[in-house]
C-alpha positions, 0 to 999 in steps of 0.5 A: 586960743589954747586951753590953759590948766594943769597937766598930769604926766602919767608914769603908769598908775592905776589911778591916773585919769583919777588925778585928772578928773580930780583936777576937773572936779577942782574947776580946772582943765586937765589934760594928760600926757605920756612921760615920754613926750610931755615935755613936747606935748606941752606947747598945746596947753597953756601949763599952769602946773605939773602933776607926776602920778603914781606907777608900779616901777622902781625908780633904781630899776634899769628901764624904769620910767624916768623924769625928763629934766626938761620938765624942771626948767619949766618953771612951773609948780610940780607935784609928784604923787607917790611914784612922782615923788621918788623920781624928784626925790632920785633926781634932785639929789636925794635917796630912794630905797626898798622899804622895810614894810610896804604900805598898802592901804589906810595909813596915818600922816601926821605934819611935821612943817607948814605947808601951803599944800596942807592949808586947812589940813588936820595935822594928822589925817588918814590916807591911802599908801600903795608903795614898797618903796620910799625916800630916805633921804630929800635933797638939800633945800628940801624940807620934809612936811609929812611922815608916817609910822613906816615912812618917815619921809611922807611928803616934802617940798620946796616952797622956794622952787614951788615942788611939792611930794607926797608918799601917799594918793591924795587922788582917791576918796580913801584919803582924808582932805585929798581934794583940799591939798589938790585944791591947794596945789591947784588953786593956791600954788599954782594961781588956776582960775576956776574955769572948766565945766561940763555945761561949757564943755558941752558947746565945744564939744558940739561945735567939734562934731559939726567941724570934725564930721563936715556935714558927713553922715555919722553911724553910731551903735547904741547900746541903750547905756548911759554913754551911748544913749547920750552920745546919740543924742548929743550927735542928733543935736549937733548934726540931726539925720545926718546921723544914722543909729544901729542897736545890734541886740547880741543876746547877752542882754537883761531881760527884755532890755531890747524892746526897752532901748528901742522904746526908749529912744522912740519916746526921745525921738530919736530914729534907731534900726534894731539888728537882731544877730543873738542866735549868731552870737551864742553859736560863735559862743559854744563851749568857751571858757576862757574870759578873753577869749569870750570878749574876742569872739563877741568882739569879732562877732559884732564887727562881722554884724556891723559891717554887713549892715554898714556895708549898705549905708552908702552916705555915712563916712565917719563912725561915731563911738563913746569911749570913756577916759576908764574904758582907755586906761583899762584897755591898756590903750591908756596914754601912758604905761598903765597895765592892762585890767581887761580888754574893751573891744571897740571897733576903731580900728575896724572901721578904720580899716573900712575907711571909716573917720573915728570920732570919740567925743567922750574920749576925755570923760568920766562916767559922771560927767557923760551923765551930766552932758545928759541932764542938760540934754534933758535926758530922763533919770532913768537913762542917766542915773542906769547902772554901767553894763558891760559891753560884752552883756551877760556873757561876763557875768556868767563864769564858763560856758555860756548858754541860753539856760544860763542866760535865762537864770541870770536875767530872772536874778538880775530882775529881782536883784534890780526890783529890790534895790529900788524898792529899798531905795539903793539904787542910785547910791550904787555905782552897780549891783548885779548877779555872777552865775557860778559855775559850780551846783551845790546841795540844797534843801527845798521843800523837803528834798534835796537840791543841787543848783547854781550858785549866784554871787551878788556885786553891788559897789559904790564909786564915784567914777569906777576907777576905785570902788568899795563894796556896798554894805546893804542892809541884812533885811535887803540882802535877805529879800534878794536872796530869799526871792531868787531861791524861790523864783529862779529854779536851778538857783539854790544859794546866794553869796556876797562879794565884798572885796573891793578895787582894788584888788579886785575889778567890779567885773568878775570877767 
């Protein structure tokens, strides 16, 4: 029985997967598609609606992203977002121009027409814009619904031919009611009935690993992180000691965390054999600088460690990895034209090559759903609720060279920055909060003398799915505390400074 719901068609934008996960979140199935074959991926899914997300091209631009027309005669409620709207508004007969102020950020909307969209919509509401360009004119038969102090033509629709255009995203938190107009368009416009859920998902998902695997031995390298953890439990689930659990401690881990995975999955009883390959990671790491080149030398270097210990595992044919929708986009993997953020090394095609089968499970979901698969595996909070860690470890969290020294400062301020947040009660409220050794020394005064020492940055940011995130406004006497302790416990730190950009711009790495 094909799933029926709404597809997203990606042209780009930063934000896509956020429609689709936006979409989840609504009760229905998403699922997204490249705009060049969306039209044929189509007969897969049982297409309620059509979203056309948001990117970073101009529709007048040769070699832009176009609208297959074909999309059109499907007769089925669209809605484009930003990018979306100027490629209907371009084909269906009206204008799309530079504009003479671009819009990035919060921007006010005020209603011009009734909407089925803006059902229980203030008629003015705060929204997030990110366009240099705009519609000047809509085609005829189109109204204009909405309009901005720089953009008059904000959003439009047809309510006849059921397509709906708006300017700004109504995808991100920063936008005020954007899951009721989504809702509207979803629920309201296009008639979806409220049937997806991770707690029915989860069933499918294992049935798909019994069928995908065949009875196979699955290898699986666990990271002791949120997805990895429960990746290996939803494996032992559906296929017991057919699975087989690595952990390859590569040394670039917080302190004492690789006694804690193997403690913890001893206590979940789970079987996982530790790898200890540190001293060849931080050799392959001397003298590198360069952020990517940082990725691909522990990248490599963990494929080298995987395969020697594969390569005597005789029964294992497929290889299990948690790949997540944000681990996807940001790769430049993404199923549409999405630039690339940062590389995530994954050993896909290595294993492959080693003729290994992949299976991704959690290729289709966010870090929030991942957790919820978790609660109803009975995971404990302090596995699920664990701040996300970066695959690469602390070697992306120290800007430079990496070496043991600076490895041993950065664990002992990750302690207390991890210590404090709890004991003030932050620490589910943040995505994550972590310490940046820089790679600068600077003048001090300690006890009367002077210093020159490392400076730490500290990143702390809430979000929902690490798409978007805002920095975290913790309380003075908190940042106070943190700062204070690191100062005084962690020689050769003399200075603590706050990031407070949030993403974008910025990424919630520095590396």
């Amino acid at each position: 029985m094909r799933k029926s719901g709404i597809v997203v068609i990606d042209y780009g934008s930063q934000y896509t997967q956020l429609i689709a996960r936006r979409i989840r979140e609504i009760g229905v199935y998403s699922v997204i598609y490249h705009y060049l074959n969306a039209v044929e991926k189509m007969r897969e899914i049982d297409v309620k609606g059509i979203i056309l997300s948001g990117g970073p091209s101009s529709v007048y631009e040769a070699g832009a992203p176009y609208l297959d027309k074909r999309i059109l005669e499907i007769r089925v409620p669209i809605l484009g977002i930003c990018y979306g709207m100027q490629l209907l508004a371009n084909e269906l007969g009206g204008r799309v121009v530079k504009g003479e102020k671009r819009e990035y950020g919060y921007c006010k909307v005020k209603r011009r027409e009734k909407s089925e969209i803006l059902d229980g919509v203030p008629d003015e509401f705060t929204v997030w814009m990110s366009h240099g360009d705009m519609v000047s004119e809509v085609a005829n038969g189109y109204n204009v619904i909405l309009s901005s102090e720089n953009t008059p033509i904000a959003g439009f629709e047809s309510r006849e031919k059921k397509i709906y255009a708006l300017q700004f995203h109504p995808e991100v938190v920063h936008t005020e009611h954007g899951m009721g107009i989504l809702s509207n368009f979803v629920i309201g416009v296009c008639k979806c009935e409220r049937n997806w859920s991770v707690e029915a998902y989860i069933n499918e998902l294992i049935e798909n690993i019994k069928e995908e695997t065949a009875g196979g031995g699955v290898l699986v390298a666990v990271s002791g992180g949120v997805d990895s953890t429960v990746l290996a439990c939803l494996l032992y689930k559906a296929i017991g000691e057919n699975m087989k659990a690595i952990f390859i401690d590569n040394g670039l881990l917080r302190k004492d965390e690789s006694r804690k995975v193997m403690d913890r999955f001893r206590h979940l009883g789970i079987p996982v054999e530790l790898v200890d390959a540190s001293d060849e990671f931080l050799n392959n790491l001397k003298g590198v600088i360069e952020p990517e080149k940082k990725r691909k030398i522990i990248g490599d270097t963990f494929v080298k460690v995987f395969k020697r210990y594969a390569e005597g595992v005789s029964e294992v044919r497929y290889f299990a990895q948690g790949t997540l929708y944000p681990d996807v986009v940001e790769s430049g993997a993404s199923i549409g034209p999405s630039s690339v953020i940062k590389t995530h090394h994954n050993l896909v095609q290595e294993v492959r090559q080693m003729g290994y089968k992949v299976v991704e499970p959690f290729r289709e979901l966010f870090k929030d759903e991942v957790r919820r698969i978790g609660r109803i595996l009975n995971l404990p909070d302090d596995v699920i609720m664990q701040h996300p860690f970066p695959g690469p470890g602390l070697a992306v969290r120290i800007i430079g060279e990496v070496s043991k020294e600076k490895l041993d400062l950065i664990r002992e301020a990750d302690e207390i920055i991890i210590e404090e947040i709890k004991k003030a009660n932050l620490y589910e409220e943040l995505w994550q909060c972590f310490p940046v050794l820089l790679p600068i020394k600077t003048v001090g005064v300690m006890g009367d003398q002077r210093s020159y020492s490392y400076v730490i940055a500290l990143r702390a940011i809430k979000s929902i799915d690490g798409m978007t995130a805002n920095w975290a406004m913790i309380p003075y006497d908190v940042l106070n505390k943190i700062s204070s302790r690191i100062v005084n416990e962690v020689k050769q730190i003399n200075r603590v400074v706050y990031d407070i950009t949030n993403k974008p711009p910025a990424t919630i790495e520095w590396e």
